[in-house]
C-alpha positions as CSV (number, residue, x, y, z in Angstrom):
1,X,33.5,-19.4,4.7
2,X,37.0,-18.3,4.1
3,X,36.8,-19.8,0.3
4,X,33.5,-17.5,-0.3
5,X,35.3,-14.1,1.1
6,X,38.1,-15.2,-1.3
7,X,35.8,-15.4,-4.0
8,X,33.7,-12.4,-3.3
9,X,37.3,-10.5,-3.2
10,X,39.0,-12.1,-6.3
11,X,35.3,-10.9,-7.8
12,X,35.7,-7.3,-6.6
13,X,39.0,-7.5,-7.8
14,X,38.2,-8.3,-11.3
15,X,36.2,-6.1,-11.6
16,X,37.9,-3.3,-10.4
17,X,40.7,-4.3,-13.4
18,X,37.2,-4.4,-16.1
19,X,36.9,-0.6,-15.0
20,X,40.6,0.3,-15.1
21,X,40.7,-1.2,-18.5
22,X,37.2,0.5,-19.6
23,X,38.4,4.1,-18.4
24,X,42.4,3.2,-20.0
25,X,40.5,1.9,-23.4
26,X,37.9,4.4,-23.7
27,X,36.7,5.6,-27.3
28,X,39.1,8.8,-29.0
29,X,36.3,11.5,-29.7
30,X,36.4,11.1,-33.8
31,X,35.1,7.1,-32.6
32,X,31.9,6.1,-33.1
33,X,28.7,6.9,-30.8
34,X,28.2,3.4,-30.2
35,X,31.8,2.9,-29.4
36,X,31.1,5.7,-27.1
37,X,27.7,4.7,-25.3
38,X,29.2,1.0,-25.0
39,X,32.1,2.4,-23.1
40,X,29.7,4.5,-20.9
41,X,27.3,1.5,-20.3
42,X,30.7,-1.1,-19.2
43,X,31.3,2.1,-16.8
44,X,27.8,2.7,-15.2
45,X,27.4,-1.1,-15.0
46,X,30.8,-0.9,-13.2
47,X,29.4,2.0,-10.6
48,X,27.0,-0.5,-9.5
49,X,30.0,-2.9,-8.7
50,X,31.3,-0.1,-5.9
51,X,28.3,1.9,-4.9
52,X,26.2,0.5,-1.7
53,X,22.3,1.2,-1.4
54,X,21.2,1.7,1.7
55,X,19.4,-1.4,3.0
56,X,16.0,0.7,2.9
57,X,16.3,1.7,-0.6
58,X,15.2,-2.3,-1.8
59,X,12.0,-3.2,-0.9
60,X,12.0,-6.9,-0.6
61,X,15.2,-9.3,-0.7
62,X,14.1,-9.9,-4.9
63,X,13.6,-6.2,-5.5
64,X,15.8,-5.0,-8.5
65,X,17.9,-2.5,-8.9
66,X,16.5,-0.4,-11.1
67,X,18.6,1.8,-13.7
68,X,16.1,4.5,-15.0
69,X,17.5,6.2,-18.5
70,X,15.2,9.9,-18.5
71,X,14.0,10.6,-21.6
72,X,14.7,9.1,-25.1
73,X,18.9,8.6,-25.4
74,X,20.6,6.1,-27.7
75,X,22.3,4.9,-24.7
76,X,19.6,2.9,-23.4
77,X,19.6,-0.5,-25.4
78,X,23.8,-0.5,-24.5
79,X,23.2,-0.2,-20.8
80,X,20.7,-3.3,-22.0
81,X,23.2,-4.9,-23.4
82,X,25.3,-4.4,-20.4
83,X,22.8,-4.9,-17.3
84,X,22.1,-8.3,-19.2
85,X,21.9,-11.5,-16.8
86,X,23.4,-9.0,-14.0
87,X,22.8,-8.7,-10.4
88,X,23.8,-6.4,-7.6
89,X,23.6,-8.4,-4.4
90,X,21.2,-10.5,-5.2
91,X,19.0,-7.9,-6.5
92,X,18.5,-8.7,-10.7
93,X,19.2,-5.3,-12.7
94,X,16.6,-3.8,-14.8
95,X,17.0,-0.9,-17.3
96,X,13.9,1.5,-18.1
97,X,13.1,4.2,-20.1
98,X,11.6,6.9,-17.4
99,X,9.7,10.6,-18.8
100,X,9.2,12.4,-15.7
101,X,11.0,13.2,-12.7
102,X,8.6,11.5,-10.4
103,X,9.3,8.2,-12.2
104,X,13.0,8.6,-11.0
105,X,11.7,7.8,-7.4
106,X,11.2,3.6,-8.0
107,X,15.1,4.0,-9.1
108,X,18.4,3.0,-7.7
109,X,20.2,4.9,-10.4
110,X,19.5,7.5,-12.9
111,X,21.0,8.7,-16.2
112,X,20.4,11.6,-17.3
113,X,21.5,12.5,-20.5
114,X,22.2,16.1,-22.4
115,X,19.2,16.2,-23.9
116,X,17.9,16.3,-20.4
117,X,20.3,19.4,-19.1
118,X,17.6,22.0,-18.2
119,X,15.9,19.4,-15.8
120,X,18.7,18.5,-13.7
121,X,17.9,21.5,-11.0
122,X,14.4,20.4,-10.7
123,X,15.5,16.9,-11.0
124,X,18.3,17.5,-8.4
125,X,15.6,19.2,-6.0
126,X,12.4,16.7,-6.6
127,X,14.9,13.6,-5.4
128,X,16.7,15.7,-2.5
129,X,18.1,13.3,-0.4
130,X,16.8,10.2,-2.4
131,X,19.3,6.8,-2.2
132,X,19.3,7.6,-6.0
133,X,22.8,7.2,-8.0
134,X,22.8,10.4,-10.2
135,X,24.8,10.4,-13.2
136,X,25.0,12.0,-16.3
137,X,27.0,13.6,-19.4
138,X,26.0,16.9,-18.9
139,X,29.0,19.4,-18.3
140,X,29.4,20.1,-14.7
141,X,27.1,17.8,-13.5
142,X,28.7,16.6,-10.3
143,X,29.6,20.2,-9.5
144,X,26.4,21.2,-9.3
145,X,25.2,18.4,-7.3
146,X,24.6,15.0,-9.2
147,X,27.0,12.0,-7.8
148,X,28.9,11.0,-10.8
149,X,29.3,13.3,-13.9
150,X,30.8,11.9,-17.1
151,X,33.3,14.1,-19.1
152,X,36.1,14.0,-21.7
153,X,39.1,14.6,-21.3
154,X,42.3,14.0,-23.6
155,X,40.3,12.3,-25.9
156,X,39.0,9.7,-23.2
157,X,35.7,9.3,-21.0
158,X,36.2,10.1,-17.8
159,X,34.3,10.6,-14.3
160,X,34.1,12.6,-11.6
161,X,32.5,11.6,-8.5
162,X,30.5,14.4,-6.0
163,X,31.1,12.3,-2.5
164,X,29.0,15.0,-0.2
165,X,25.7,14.3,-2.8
166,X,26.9,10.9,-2.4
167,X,26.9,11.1,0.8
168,X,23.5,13.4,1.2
169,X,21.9,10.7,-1.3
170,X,23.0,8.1,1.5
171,X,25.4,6.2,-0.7
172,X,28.3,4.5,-0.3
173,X,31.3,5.0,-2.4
174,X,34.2,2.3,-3.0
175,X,37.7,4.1,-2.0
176,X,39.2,1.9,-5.1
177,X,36.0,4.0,-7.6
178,X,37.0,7.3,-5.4
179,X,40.1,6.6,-6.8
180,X,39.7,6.7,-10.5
181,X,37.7,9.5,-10.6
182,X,38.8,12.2,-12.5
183,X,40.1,15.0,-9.8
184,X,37.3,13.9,-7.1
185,X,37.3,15.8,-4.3
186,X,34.2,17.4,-2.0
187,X,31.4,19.3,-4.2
188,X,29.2,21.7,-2.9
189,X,25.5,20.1,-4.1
């Protein structure tokens, strides 16, 4: 018993020292895209590592997680790359390409990508209270009530984190992620 606690915490430890070093080594802004969207998949994977679903939100005990991308984004086939072989208690990961809103609601996490801006109130509205990770690369995205909004800042990719749509979206946030967000503090959603 006491060896698999160890292990479970040397693993949360780990990776908690993959997302320092993601966020410390992230691209400069002349880099590539790909450089870029790798960085952000390593992150999102990452959220998943300090983010607790509700119970309620898996269906069965061999439910995935599902990571919905909405709308066509180059980012996709990295979080692919990323999610690969991955699991989140149990639960296998599975990326998917979603279209409409509605499709968001068989997902434990969304991305939602610029492309995508002038949905996000409608998006933000359909899922209300939803146990659906939010996040996306739109400015002021957590601000105006998605959970984690990516930005740049100095030449580096960082995050902020909204904990009362978080909270709303009945999610719960690891103090050590809280942590290296990017000036987190309450949002109104």
């Amino acid at each position: 018993m006491l060896r698999s606690t160890l292990s479970g915490f040397l693993w949360r430890i780990s990776a908690l020292f993959t997302l320092l070093a993601t966020c410390g080594a992230t691209p400069p802004a002349r880099a590539s895209e790909s450089l870029e969207y790798e960085v952000k998949a390593a992150m999102i994977y990452n959220f998943t590592r300090f983010v607790e679903w509700p119970p309620a939100a898996f269906p069965t005990a061999q439910a995935p997680l599902v990571v919905a991308v909405l709308g066509d984004d180059p980012l996709q086939p990295h979080l692919e790359a990323a999610m690969a072989g991955k699991t989140y208690s149990g639960h296998p990961i599975q990326v998917r390409r979603v279209h409409t809103i509605e499709e968001l609601a068989a997902s434990h996490l969304a991305y939602i990508p610029r492309s995508e801006r002038k949905r996000i109130p409608d998006l933000l509205r359909t899922i209300g209270n939803s146990p659906l990770l939010t996040v996306s690369d739109c400015d002021g995205f957590a601000a105006s009530g998605g959970v984690i909004g990516f930005m740049t800042i100095n030449d580096r990719v960082r995050f902020q984190i909204n904990k009362t749509a978080a909270a709303q979206a009945g999610l719960s946030v690891s103090s050590k992620l809280l942590a290296l967000s990017w000036n987190s503090r309450e949002q109104k959603p």
